[in-house]
C-alpha positions in Angstrom: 1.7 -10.5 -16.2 1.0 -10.6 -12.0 1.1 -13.8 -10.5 -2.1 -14.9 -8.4 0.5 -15.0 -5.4 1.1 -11.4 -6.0 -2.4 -10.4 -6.8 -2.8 -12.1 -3.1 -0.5 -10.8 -1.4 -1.8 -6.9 -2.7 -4.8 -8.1 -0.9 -3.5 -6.9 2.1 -3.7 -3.3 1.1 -7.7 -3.2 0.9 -7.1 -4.6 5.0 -7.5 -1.3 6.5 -10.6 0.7 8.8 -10.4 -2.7 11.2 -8.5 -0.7 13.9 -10.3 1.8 16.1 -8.3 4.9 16.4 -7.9 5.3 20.8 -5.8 1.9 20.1 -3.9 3.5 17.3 -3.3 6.8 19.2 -1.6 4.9 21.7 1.4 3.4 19.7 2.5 7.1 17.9 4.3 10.4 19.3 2.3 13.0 17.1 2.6 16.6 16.1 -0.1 19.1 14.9 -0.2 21.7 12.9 -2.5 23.6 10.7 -5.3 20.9 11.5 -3.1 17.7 10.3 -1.3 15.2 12.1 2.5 13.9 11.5 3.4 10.8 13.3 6.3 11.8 14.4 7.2 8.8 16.6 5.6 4.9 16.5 6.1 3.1 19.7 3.3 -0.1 18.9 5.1 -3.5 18.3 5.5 -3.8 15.2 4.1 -6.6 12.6 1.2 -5.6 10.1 0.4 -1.9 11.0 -2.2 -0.2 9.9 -2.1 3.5 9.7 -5.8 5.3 10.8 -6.7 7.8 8.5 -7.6 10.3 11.5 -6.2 10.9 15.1 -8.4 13.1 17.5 -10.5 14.0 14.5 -7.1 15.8 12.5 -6.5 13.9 9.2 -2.7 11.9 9.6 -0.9 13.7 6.1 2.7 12.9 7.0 4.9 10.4 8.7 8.3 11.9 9.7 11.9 12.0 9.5 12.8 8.2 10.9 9.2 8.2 12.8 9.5 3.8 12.1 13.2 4.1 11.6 15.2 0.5 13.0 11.9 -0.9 13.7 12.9 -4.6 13.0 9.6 -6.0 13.8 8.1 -4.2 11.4 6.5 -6.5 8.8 4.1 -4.5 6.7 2.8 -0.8 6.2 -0.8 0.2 5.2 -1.1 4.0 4.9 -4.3 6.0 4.9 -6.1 8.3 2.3 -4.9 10.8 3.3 -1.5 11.0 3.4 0.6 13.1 1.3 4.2 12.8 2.5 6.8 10.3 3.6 9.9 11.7 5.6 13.2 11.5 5.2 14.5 7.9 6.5 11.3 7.7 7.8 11.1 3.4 7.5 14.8 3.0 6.9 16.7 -0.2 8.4 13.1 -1.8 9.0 14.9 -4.7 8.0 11.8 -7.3 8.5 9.4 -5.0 6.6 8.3 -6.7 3.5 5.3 -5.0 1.9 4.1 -1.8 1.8 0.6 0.0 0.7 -0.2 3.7 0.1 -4.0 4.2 -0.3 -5.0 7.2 -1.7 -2.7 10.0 -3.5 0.8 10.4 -1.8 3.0 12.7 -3.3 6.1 13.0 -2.0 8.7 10.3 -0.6 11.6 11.9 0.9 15.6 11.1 0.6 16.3 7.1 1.6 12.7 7.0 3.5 13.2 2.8 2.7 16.6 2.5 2.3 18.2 -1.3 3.7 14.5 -2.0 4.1 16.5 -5.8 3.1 13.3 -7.8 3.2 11.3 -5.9 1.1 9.5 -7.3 -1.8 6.4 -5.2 -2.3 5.8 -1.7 -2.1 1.9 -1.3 -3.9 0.7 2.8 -5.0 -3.1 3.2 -5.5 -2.6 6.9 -6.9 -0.1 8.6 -9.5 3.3 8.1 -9.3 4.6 10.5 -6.4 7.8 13.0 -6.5 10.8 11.1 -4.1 13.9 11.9 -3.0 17.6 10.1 -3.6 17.8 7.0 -2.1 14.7 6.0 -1.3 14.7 1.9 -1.9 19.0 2.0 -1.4 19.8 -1.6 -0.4 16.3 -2.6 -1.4 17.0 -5.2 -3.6 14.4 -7.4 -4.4 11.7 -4.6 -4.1 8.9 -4.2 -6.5 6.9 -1.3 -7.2 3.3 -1.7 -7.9 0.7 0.2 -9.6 -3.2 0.4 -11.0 -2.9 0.6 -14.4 -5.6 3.9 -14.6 -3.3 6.3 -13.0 -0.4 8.2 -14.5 3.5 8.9 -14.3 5.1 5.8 -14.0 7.4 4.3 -15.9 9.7 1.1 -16.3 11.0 1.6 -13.1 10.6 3.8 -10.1 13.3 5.1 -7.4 15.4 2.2 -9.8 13.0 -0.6 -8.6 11.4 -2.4 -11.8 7.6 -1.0 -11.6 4.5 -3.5 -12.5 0.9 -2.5 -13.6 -2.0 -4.5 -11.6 -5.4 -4.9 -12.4 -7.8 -5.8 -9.5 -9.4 -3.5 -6.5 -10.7 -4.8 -4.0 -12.0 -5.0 -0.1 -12.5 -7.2 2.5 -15.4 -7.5 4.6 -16.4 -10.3 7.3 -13.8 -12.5 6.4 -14.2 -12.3 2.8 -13.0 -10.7 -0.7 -15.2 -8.4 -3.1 -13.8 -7.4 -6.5 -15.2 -4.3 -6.8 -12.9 -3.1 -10.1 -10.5 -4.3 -12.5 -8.2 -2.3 -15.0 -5.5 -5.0 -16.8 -5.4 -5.6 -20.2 -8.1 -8.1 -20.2 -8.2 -11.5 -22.9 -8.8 -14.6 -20.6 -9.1 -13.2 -17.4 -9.2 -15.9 -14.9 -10.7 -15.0 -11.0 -8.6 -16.3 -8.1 -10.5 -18.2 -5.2 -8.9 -16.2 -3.0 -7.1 -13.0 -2.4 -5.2 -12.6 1.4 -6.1 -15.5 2.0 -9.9 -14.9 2.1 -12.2 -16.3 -0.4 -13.3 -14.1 -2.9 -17.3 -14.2 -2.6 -18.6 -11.1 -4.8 -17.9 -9.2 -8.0 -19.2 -5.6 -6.8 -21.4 -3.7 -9.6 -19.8 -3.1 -12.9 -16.1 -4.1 -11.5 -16.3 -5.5 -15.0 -17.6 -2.8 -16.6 -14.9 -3.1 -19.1 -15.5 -7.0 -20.2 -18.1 -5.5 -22.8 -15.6 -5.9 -24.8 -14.8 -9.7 -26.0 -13.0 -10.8 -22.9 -13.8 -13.7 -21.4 -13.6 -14.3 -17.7 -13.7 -17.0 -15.7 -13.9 -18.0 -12.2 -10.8 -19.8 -10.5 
């Protein structure tokens, strides 16, 4: 069973088209090719960064070898759609980062791309499980792997972190929380006030589609 503090803290991961791509631009060294953009370099400041799903109009697919690598103010990672791969030691010895959220579908996480990433706790996959190299949470030792219980390929644990099914999507809009799906296993399904610390004002249509059946929810 998730906690509420852990179904808040995934939150964080529905936090993302808020920053304008000129500012994002700014705080990455970037390669093209083919049309897509690797971040090859970030130079911003660190804390909670969130990836923009396009720079110059070229989708962002890839993060490169070490492109965050030693980046100790690093406290959190939100990726975009439409990335696909991680490089090699691409966040390693981020030693501050704690959580870390891949929207969409990646697929591939290359050799130790979080390894001694010490503080981490949460690292949150909205798609199927994804292909990864050797080493990829080394030294990561309180890390959990989380994942939406309607996609496929994972099992009891993941790159040897124990992996943990959750059940509510989400967003965040104006300061507050929508719950616009939910997946778990149903039975007495109580709704949190808040999720990231925002109130949760609105079930979006059908997010409950599933409560036909006799479940009973109720609000927190």
């Amino acid at each position: 069973m998730v906690s509420l503090k852990m179904i808040v803290r995934l939150g964080l991961l529905w936090v993302f088209l808020v920053v304008g791509p000129a500012v994002m631009q700014a705080q990455y060294t970037c390669t093209t090719n083919s049309g897509q953009i690797t971040i090859a370099k970030y130079t911003g400041p660190g804390g909670a960064v969130t990836l923009t799903n396009t720079i110059d109009g070229y989708p962002v697919t890839r993060i490169g070898n070490g492109a965050f690598s030693n980046c100790f103010t690093l406290s959190s990672i939100a990726t975009p759609n439409c990335l696909t791969n991680v490089g090699t030691f691409a966040f390693s010895r981020c030693t501050n980062l704690m959580e870390v959220y891949f929207q969409g579908n990646v697929t591939n996480l290359g050799n130790g791309a979080f390894s001694n990433c010490t503080s981490l706790t949460t690292v949150y996959f909205q798609g199927n499980r994804p292909t990864l190299g050797t080493n990829v949470f080394s030294g990561d030792n309180n890390a959990n792997v989380y994942y939406l219980p309607s996609t496929t390929g994972w099992g009891a644990t993941f790159g040897g972190r124990p992996t943990v099914p959750v059940g509510y999507a989400f967003i965040t809009n104006s300061g507050t929380t929508t719950i616009t799906g939910y997946s778990g296993s149903g039975g007495a399904v109580i709704i949190p006030n808040t999720i990231s610390n925002l109130q949760v004002s609105s079930i979006g249509d059908y997010a409950f589609e599933c409560a036909r059946r006799s479940w009973r929810v109720q609000a927190g």
